[in-house]
C-alpha positions as CSV (number, residue, x, y, z in Angstrom):
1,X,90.2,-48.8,-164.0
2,X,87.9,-47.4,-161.8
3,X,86.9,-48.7,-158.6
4,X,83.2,-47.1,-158.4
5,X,81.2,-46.1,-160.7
6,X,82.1,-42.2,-161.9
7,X,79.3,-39.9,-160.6
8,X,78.8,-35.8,-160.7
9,X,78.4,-33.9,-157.9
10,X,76.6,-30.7,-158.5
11,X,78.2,-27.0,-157.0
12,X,76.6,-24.4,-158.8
13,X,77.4,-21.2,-160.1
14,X,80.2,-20.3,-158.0
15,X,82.2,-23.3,-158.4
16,X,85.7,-22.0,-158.7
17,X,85.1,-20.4,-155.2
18,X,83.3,-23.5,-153.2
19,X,86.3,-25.7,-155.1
20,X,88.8,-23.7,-153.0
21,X,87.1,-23.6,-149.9
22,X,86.3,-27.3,-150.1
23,X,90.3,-28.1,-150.7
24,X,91.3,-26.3,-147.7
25,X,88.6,-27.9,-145.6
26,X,89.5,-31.1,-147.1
27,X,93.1,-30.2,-146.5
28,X,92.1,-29.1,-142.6
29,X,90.8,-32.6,-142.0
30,X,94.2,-34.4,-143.0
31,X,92.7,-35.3,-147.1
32,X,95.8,-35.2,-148.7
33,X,94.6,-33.1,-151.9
34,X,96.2,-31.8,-155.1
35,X,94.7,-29.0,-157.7
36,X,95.0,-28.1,-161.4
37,X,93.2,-25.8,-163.6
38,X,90.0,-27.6,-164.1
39,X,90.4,-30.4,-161.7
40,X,92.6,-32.7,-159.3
41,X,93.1,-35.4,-157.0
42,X,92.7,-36.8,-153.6
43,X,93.9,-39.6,-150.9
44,X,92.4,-40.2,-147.8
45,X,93.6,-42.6,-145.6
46,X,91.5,-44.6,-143.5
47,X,93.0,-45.9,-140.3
48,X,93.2,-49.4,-140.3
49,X,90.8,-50.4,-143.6
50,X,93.5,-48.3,-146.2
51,X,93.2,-45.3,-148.5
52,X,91.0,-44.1,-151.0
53,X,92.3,-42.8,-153.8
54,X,90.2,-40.4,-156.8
55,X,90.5,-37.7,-159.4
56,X,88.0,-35.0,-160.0
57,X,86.9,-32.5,-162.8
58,X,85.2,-29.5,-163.3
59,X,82.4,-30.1,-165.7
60,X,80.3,-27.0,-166.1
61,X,78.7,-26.4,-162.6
62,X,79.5,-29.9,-161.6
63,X,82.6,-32.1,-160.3
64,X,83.1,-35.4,-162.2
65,X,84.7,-37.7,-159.5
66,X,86.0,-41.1,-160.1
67,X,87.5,-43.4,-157.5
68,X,90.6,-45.6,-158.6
69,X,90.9,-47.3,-155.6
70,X,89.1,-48.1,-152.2
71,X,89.0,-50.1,-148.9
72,X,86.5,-53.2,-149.8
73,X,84.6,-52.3,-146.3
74,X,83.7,-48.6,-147.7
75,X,81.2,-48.2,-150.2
76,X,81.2,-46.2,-153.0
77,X,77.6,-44.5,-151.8
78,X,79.7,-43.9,-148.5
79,X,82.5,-42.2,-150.8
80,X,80.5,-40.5,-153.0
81,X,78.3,-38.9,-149.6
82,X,81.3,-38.0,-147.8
83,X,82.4,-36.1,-151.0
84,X,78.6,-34.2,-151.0
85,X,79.2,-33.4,-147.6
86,X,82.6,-31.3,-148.5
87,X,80.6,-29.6,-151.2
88,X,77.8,-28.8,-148.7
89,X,80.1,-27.7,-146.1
90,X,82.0,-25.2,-149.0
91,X,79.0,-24.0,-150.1
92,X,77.9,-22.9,-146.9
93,X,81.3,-21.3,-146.1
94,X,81.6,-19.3,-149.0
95,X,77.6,-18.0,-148.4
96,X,78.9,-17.1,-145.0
97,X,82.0,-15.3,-145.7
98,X,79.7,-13.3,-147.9
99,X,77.6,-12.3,-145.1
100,X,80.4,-11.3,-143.1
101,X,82.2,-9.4,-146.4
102,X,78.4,-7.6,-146.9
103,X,78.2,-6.8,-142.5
104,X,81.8,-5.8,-142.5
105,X,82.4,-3.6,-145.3
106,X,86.6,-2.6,-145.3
């Protein structure tokens, strides 16, 4: 049973490619994260409070995210922000590394 309510986080078009940069960011910042076709699942480990535990899914141009398990102390708006932030961040990576493909053409 779910912990939270489930929610959907938009992406956009290009979700195959803001998915894989937002693993390896999550990744970079110590998320343990793992990733299937259309979707995965995550732990992140809060010092002290305890570890959050969720799946996702691809769902058109959206992720469907579901937390199994949390700290009581962190809310699920918290979660569900923190998760938007990773999206954000992807987004704006993979619109970068555009830039720099279009500047530096091999």
């Amino acid at each position: 049973m779910a912990d939270c309510a489930p929610c959907r986080l938009y992406v956009g078009d290009e979700i195959a490619e803001v998915l894989s940069v937002m693993v390896e960011e999550m990744q970079r910042r110590g998320v343990q994260v793992s990733v299937g076709v259309l979707g995965g699942c995550f732990s992140i480990a809060i010092p002290v409070l305890g570890t959050i535990r969720g799946t996702f899914k691809v769902s058109g141009q959206s992720l469907a995210v579901e937390i199994q398990s949390r700290p009581s102390d962190v809310g699920c708006g918290t979660i569900e922000g923190k998760i938007q932030d990773f999206i954000l961040d992807a987004k704006a990576e993979v619109k970068n590394r555009r830039k720099r493909d279009e500047t530096n053409p091999r």
